[in-house]
C-alpha positions as a LaTeX table, in Angstrom:
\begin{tabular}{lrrr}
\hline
Residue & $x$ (\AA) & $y$ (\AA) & $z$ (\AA) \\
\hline
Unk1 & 139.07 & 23.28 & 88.63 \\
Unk2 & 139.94 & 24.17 & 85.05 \\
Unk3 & 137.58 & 25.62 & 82.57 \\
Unk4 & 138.02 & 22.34 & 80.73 \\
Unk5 & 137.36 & 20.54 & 83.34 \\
Unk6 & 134.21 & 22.40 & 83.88 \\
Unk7 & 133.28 & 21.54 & 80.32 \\
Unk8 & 133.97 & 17.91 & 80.63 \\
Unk9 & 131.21 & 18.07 & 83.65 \\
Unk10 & 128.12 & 19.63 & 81.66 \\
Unk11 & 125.32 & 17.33 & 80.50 \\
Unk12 & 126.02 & 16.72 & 76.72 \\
Unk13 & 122.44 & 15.03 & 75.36 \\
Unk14 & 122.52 & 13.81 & 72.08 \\
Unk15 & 121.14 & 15.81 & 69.62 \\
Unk16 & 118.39 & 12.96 & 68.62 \\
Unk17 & 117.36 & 11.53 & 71.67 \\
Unk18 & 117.17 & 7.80 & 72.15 \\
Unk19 & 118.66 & 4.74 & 73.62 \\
Unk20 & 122.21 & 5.34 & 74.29 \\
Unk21 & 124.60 & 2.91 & 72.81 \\
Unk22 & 128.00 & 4.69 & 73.70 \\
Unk23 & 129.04 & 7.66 & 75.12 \\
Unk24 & 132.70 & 8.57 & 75.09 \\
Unk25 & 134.88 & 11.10 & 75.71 \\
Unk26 & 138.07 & 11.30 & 73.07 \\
Unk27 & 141.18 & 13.04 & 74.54 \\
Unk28 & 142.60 & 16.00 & 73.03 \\
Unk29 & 144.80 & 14.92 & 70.10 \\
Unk30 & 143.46 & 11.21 & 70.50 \\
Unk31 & 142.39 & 8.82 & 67.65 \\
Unk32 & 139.07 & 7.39 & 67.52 \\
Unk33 & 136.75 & 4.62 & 66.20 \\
Unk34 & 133.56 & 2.99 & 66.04 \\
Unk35 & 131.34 & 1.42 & 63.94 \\
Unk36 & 127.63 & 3.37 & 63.72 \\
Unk37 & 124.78 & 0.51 & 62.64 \\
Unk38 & 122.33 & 1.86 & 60.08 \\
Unk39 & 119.77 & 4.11 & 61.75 \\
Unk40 & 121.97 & 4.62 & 64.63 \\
Unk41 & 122.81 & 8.36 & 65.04 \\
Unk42 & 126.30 & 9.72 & 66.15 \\
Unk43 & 126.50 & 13.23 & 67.94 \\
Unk44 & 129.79 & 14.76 & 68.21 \\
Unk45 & 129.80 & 17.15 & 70.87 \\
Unk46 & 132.51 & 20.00 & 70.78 \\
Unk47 & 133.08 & 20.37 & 74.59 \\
Unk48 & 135.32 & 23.43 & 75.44 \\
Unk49 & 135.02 & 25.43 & 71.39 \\
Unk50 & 136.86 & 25.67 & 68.38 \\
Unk51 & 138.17 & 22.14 & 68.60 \\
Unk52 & 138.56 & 20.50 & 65.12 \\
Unk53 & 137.73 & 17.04 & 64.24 \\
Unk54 & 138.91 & 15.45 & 61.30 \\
Unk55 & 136.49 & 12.59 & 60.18 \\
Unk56 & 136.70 & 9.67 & 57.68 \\
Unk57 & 134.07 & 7.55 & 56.89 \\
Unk58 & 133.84 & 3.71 & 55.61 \\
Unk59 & 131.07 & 1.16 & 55.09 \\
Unk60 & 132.02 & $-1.04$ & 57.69 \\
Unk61 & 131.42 & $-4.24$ & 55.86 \\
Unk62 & 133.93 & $-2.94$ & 52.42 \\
Unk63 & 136.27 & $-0.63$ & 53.56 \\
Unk64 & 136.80 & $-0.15$ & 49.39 \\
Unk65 & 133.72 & 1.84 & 49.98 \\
Unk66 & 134.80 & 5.32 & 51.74 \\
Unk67 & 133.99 & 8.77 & 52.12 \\
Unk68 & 134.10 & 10.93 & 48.81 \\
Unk69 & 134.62 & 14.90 & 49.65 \\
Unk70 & 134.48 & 15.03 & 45.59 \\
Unk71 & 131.29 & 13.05 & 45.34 \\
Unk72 & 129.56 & 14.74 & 48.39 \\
Unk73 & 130.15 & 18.26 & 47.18 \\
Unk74 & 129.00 & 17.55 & 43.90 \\
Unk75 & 125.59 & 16.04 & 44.53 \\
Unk76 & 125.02 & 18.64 & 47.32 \\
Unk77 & 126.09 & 21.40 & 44.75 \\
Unk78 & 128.06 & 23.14 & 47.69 \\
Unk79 & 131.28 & 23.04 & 49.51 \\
Unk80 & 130.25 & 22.95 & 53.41 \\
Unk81 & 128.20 & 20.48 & 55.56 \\
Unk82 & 124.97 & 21.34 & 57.31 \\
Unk83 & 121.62 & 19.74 & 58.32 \\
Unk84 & 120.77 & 17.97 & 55.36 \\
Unk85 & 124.29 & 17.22 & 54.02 \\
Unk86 & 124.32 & 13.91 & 52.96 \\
Unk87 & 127.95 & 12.27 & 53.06 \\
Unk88 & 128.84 & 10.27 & 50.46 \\
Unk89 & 131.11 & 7.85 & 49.13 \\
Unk90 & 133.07 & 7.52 & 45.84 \\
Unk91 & 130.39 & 5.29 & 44.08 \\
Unk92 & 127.86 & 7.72 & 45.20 \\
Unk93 & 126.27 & 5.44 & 48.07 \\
Unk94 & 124.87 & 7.35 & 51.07 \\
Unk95 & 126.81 & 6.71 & 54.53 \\
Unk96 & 125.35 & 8.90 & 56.49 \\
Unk97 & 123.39 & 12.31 & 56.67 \\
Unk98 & 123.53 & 15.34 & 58.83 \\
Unk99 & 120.47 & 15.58 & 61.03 \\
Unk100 & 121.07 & 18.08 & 63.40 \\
Unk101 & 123.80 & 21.12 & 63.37 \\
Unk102 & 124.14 & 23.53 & 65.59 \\
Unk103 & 127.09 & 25.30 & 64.30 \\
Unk104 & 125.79 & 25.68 & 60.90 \\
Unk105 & 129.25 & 25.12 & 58.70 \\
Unk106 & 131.84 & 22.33 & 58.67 \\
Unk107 & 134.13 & 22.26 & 55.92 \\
Unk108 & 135.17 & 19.41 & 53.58 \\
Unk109 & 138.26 & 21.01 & 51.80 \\
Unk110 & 141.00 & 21.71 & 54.44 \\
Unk111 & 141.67 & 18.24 & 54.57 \\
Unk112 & 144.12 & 16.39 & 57.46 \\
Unk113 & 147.54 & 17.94 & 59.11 \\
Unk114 & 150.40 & 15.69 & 59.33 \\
Unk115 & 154.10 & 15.36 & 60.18 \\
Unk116 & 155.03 & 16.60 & 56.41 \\
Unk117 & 152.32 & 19.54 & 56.30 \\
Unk118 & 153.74 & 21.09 & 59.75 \\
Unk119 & 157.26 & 21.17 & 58.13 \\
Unk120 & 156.21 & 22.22 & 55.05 \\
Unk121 & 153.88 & 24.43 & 56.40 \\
Unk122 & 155.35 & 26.16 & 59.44 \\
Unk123 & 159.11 & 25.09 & 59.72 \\
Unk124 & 160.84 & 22.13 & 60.66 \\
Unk125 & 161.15 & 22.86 & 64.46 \\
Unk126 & 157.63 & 20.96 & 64.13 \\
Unk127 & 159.04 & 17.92 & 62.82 \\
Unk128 & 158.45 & 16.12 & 65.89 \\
Unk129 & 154.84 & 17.04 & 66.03 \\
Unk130 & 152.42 & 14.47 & 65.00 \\
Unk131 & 148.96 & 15.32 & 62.86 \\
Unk132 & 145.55 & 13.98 & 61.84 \\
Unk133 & 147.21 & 11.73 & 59.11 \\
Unk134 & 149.24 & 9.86 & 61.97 \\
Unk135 & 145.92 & 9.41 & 64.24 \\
Unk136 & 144.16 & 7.95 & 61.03 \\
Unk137 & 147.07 & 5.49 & 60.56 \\
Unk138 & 147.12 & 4.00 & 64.12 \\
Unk139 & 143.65 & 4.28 & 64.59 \\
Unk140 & 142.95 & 2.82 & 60.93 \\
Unk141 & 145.68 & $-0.09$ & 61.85 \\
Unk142 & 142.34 & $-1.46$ & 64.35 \\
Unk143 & 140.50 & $-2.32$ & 61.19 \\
Unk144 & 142.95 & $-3.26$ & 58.87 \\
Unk145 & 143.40 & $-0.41$ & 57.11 \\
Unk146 & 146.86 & 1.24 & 56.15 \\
Unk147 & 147.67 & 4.39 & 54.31 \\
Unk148 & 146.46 & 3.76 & 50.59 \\
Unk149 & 142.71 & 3.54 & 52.46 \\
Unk150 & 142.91 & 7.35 & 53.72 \\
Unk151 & 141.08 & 9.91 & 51.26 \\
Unk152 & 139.81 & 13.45 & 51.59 \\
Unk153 & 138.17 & 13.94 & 54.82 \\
Unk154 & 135.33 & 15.83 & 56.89 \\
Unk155 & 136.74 & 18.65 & 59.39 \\
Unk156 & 133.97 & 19.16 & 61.51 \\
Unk157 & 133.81 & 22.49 & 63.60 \\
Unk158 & 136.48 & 23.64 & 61.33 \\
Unk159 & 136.27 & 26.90 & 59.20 \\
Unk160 & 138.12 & 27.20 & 56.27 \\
Unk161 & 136.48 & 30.28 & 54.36 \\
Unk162 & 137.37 & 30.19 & 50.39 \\
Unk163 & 138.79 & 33.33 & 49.03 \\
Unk164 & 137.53 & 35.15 & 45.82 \\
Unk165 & 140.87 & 33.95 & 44.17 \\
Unk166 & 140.12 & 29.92 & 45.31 \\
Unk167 & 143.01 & 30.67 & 47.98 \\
Unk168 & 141.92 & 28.74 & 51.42 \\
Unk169 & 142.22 & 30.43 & 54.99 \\
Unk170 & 142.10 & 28.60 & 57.95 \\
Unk171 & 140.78 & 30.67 & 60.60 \\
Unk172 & 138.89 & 31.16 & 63.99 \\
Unk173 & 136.04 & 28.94 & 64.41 \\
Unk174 & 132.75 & 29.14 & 63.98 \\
Unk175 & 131.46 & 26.79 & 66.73 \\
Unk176 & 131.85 & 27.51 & 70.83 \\
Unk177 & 131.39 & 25.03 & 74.50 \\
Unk178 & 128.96 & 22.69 & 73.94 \\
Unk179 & 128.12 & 22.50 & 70.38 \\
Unk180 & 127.54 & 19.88 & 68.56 \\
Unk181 & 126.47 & 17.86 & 65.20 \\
Unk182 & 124.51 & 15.01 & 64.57 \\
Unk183 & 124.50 & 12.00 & 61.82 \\
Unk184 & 123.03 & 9.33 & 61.51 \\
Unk185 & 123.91 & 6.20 & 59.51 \\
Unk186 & 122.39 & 5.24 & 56.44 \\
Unk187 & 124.34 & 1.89 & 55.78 \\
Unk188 & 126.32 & 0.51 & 58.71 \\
Unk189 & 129.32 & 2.93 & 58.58 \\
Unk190 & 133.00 & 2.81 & 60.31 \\
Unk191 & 133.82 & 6.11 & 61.45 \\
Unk192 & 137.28 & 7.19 & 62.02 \\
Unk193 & 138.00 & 10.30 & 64.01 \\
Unk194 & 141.26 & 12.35 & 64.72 \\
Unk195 & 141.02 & 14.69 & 67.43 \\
Unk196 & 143.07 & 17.43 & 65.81 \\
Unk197 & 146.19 & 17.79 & 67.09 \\
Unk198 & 147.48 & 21.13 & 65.61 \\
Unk199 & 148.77 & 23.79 & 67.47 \\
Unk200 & 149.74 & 26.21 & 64.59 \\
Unk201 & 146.80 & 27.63 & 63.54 \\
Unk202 & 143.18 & 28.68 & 64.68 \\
Unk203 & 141.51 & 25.42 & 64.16 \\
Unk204 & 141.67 & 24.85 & 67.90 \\
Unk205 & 142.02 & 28.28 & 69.13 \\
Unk206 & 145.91 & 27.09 & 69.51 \\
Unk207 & 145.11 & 24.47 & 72.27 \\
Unk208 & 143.05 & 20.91 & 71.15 \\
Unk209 & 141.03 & 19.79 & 73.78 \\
Unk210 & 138.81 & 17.05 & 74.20 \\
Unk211 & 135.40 & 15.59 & 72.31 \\
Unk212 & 132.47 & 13.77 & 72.72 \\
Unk213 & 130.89 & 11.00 & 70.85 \\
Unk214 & 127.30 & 9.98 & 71.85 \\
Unk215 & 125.93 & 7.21 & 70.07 \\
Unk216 & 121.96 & 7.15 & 70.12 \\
Unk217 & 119.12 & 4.37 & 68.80 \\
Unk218 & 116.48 & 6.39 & 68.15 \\
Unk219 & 112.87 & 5.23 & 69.70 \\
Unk220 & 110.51 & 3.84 & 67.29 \\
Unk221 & 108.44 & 6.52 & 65.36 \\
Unk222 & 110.52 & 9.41 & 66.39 \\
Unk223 & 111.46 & 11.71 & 63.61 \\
Unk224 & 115.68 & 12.03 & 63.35 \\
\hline
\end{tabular}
C-alpha cells in the first residue's frame, strides 16, 4: 500500500461539524465543482501535503458576480488568507469567509498555471502539459462559463512568500497530511476548483496528489 493510499484511508472530519452534504475526493490534477448554499461550510482537506489548490469563486445565481483577489486584499488590508479572511467579489459582496485554518497562510497572488505559463516559464518541452487555467475551462464549461469569466484566483495550501523588492517565490509549502481549511458560504456561492497540476515547482512537492472536499450543514446554534 502506498503512502497515498494510506492518506486516502484516514478519517478527514470537517473542520465545522454538521450534517454532511458531500464528501468527495478530487483526483490529483482533476477539475472540480459544486455549488455551496449560504451557511453551508466547505472544508478542503489537503490529504498527502503540499498539494496546491487553485480556487475561483462565483455567486451561483450571477456568475457576473466573482471572486475579486483585488477587492479581498484591500478590505482585509493584507495579502494572505487566514481564519477570518473574508473572500470577496469585485462589487465588494461577501461570498464566503474563512472559519477554520489550520495551515495558517494561503496566498491570493500566484495566480493559475497554464499551457502558456509552463512554456514561458520553464521551456517548451512542457508544451504538452496542461495547467489550472485548462481545469477552470472544462470544469467552468458545466456552468456555462468560458474564458472571459476566469479572474484572479485563491491558491490554497500554496506559499508564495513576497520578496523585499515585490519579486514573488514560489516555494515549499507550508501545509502537511491532513490539513485542512474551512469556509463557509455567505451567499449561495459556485466554487470552482483545479487540483494543481504542476510538476515544475514546489507547489506540490513535485508530485500533485489528491484532495478532499467535505461539505457540512452546520446544526442549529452551533458556532462556525
Amino acid at each position: 500500500m502506498t503512502a497515498h493510499t494510506d492518506q486516502l484511508l484516514l478519517p478527514a472530519p470537517a473542520l465545522v461539524p454538521g450534517e454532511v452534504l458531500l464528501d468527495e475526493l478530487v483526483a490529483a490534477r482533476a477539475p472540480w465543482s459544486a455549488v455551496v448554499a449560504a451557511g453551508d461550510v466547505l472544508t478542503i482537506v489537503d490529504l498527502a501535503g503540499n498539494q496546491a489548490v487553485d480556487c475561483l469563486l462565483y455567486a451561483a445565481h450571477d456568475t457576473t458576480v466573482r471572486y475579486s483577489a483585488p477587492e479581498t486584499v484591500r478590505r482585509q488590508g493584507g495579502i494572505l488568507l487566514t481564519t477570518g479572511s473574508v473572500l470577496r467579489a469585485d462589487t465588494g459582496e461577501a461570498l464566503m469567509t474563512v472559519v477554520d485554518d489550520e495551515v495558517g497562510a494561503h496566498d491570493t497572488l500566484g495566480g493559475a498555471c497554464s499551457k502558456e505559463s509552463n512554456t514561458l516559464r520553464y521551456g517548451h518541452h512542457t508544451e504538452h502539459q496542461h495547467g489550472c487555467k485548462e481545469n477552470f475551462l472544462r470544469e467552468g464549461a458545466r456552468h456555462g462559463l468560458t474564458a472571459r469569466d476566469l479572474a484572479s484566483n485563491i491558491n490554497w495550501f500554496m506559499n508564495v512568500p513576497v520578496d523585499p523588492d515585490g519579486a514573488l517565490g514560489i516555494v515549499d509549502g507550508l501545509s502537511a497530511p491532513g490539513k485542512r481549511v474551512a469556509v463557509r458560504a455567505e451567499i449561495d456561492t459556485l466554487v470552482l476548483v483545479s487540483n494543481c497540476p504542476q510538476i515544475n515547482n514546489p507547489c506540490n512537492a513535485f508530485d500533485p496528489t489528491p484532495v478532499r472536499m467535505i461539505v457540512t450543514r452546520p446544526h442549529p446554534g452551533a458556532a462556525a
